[in-house]
C-alpha positions as CSV (number, residue, x, y, z in Angstrom):
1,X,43.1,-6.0,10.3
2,X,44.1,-2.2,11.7
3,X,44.8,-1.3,15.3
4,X,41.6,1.2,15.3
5,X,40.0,-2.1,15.2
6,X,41.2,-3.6,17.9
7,X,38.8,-4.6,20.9
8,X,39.7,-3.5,24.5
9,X,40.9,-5.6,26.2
10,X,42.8,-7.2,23.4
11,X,46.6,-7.9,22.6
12,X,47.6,-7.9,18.6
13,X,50.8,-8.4,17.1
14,X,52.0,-5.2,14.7
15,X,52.8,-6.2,11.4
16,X,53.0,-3.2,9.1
17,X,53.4,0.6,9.8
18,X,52.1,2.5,7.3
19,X,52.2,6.2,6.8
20,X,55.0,7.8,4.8
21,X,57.9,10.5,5.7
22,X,57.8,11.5,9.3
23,X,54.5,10.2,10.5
24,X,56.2,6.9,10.1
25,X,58.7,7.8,11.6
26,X,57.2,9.2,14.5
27,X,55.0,5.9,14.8
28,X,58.4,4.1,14.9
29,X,59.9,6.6,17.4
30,X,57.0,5.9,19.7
31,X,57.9,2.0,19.6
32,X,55.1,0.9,17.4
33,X,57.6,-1.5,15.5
34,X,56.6,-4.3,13.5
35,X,57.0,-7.5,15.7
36,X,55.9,-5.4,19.4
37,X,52.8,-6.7,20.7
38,X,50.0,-3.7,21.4
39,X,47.0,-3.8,23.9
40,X,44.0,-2.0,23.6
41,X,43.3,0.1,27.0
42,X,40.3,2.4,26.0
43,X,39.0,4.2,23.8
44,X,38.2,8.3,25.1
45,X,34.5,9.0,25.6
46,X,33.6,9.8,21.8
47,X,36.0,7.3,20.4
48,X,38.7,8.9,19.2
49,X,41.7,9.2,20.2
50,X,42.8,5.6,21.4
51,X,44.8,4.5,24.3
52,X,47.0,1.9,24.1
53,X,50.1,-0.2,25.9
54,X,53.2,-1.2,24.2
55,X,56.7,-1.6,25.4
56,X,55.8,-1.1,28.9
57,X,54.1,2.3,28.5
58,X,50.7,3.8,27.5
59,X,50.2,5.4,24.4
60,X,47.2,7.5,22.9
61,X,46.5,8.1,18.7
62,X,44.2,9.3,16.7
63,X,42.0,6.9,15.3
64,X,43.2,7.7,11.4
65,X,46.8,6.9,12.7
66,X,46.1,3.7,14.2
67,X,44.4,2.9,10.7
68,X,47.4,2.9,9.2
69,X,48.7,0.2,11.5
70,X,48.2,-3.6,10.5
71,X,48.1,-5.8,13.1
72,X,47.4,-10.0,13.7
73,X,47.8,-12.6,16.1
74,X,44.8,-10.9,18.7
75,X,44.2,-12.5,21.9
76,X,43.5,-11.5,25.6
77,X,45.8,-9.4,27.4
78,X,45.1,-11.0,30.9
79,X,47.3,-14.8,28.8
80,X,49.8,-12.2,27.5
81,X,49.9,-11.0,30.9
82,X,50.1,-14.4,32.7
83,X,52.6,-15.2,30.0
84,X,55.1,-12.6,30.9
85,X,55.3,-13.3,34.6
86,X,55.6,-16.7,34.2
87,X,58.5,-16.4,32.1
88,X,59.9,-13.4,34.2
89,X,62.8,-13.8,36.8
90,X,63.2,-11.0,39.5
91,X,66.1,-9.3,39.4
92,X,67.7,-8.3,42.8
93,X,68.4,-4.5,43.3
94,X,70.5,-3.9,46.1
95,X,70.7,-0.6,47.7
96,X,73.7,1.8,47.8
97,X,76.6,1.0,49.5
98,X,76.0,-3.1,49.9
99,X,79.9,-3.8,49.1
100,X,78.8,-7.7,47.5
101,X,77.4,-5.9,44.3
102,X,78.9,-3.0,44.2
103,X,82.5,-2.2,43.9
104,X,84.1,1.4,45.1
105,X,87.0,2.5,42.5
């Protein structure tokens, strides 16, 4: 299946990049790498382009690029979601100046 596909509300698994030359390379700039999971957000008022949520930011394409993109493994963002905090730790950031994490040289 191809990301234009996708449902909103979705999370897929990329697979393939397609394209040739620098549009692939500009799909793999943006971080749609085959592995990264991808969530549908919405699609604009007259369906095209399409914005979507990978690597911790929103991206919008064009419908014809996200054609070129294979996806699998769909399911619901709100387990992906779940998922990831579950399996997150916190990480303490201390503020400027607190001498236990940060040493002066």
């Amino acid at each position: 299946m191809n990301l234009s596909k996708l449902e909103i509300g979705k999370t897929a698994t990329v697979t393939t990049v397609g394209g040739s030359g620098a549009l692939r390379q500009h799909f793999l700039d943006m971080g749609i790498i085959p592995g990264s999971d991808v969530s549908m957000i919405k699609y604009a008022p007259m369906g095209d382009p399409i914005e979507l949520r990978i690597s911790g930011y929103e991206l919008t394409i064009r419908l014809a690029d996200a054609k070129q993109i294979e996806i699998d493994n769909i399911r619901d963002t709100s387990e992906v979601e779940k998922n990831q905090k579950k399996h997150s730790k916190d990480i303490p950031h201390p503020a400027l100046g607190e001498e236990a994490f940060y040493t002066r040289l």
